[in-house]
C-alpha positions as a Markdown table, in Angstrom:
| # | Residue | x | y | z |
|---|---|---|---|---|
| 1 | Unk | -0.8 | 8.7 | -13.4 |
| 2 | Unk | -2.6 | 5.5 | -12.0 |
| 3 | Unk | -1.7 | 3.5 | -14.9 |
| 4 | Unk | -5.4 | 2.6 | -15.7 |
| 5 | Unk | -6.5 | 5.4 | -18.0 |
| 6 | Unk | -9.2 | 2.9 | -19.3 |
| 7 | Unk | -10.9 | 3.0 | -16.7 |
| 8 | Unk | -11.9 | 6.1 | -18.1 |
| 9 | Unk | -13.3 | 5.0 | -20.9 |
| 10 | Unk | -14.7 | 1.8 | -19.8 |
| 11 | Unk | -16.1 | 2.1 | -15.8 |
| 12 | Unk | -17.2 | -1.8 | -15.5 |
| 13 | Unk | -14.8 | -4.4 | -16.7 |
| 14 | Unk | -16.1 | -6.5 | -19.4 |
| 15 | Unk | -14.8 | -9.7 | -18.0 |
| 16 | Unk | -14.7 | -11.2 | -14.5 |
| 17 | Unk | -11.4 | -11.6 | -14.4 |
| 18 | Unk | -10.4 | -8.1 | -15.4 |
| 19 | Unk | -12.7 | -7.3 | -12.2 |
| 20 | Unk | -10.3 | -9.7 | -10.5 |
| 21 | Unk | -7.1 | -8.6 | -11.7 |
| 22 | Unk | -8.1 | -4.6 | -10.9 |
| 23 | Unk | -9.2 | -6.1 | -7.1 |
| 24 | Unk | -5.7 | -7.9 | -7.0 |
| 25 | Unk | -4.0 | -4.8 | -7.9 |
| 26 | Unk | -5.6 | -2.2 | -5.4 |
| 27 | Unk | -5.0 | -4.7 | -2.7 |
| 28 | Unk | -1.4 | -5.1 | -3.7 |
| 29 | Unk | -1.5 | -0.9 | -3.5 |
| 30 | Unk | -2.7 | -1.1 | -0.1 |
| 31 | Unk | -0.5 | -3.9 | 0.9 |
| 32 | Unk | 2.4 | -1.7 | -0.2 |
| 33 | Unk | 1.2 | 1.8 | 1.5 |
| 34 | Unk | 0.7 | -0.6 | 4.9 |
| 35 | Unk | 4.2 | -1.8 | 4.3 |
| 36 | Unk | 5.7 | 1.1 | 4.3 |
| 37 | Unk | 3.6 | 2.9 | 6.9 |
| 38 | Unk | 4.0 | -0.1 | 9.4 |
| 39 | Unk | 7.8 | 0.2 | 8.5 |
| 40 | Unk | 8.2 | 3.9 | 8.9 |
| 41 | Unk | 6.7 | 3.6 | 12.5 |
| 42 | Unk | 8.5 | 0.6 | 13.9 |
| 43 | Unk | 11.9 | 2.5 | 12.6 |
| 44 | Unk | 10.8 | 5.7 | 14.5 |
| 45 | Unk | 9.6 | 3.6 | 17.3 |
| 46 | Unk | 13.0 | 1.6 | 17.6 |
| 47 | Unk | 14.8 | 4.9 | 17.7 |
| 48 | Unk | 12.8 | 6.6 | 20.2 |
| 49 | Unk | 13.2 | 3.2 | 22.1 |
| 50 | Unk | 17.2 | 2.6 | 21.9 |
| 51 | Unk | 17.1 | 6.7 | 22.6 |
| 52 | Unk | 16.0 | 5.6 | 26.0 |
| 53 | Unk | 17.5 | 2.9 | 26.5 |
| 54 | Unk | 20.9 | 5.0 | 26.5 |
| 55 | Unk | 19.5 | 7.6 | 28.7 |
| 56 | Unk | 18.7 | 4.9 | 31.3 |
């Protein structure tokens, strides 16, 4: 389901750089989530906003 089922098997990375990679990769997972968080509210706030706007 997370696409690292050996992490299972193995809990430390036997390399540095594997440690690196698996770093690079959750941040890239957060980066994403933040994306499309910070996305979905500036489209709800723009709507809410140009809502007003044609009230006013």
């Amino acid at each position: 389901m997370f696409g690292r089922p050996a992490q299972a098997v193995q809990p430390k990375p036997r390399t540095p750089m594997e440690k690196i990679k698996m770093i690079y990769q959750d941040e890239n997972i957060w980066n994403v989530v933040k994306s499309i968080a910070f996305f979905a509210v500036a489209v709800k706030f723009t709507r809410e906003f140009h809502g007003v706007e044609l009230i006013h």
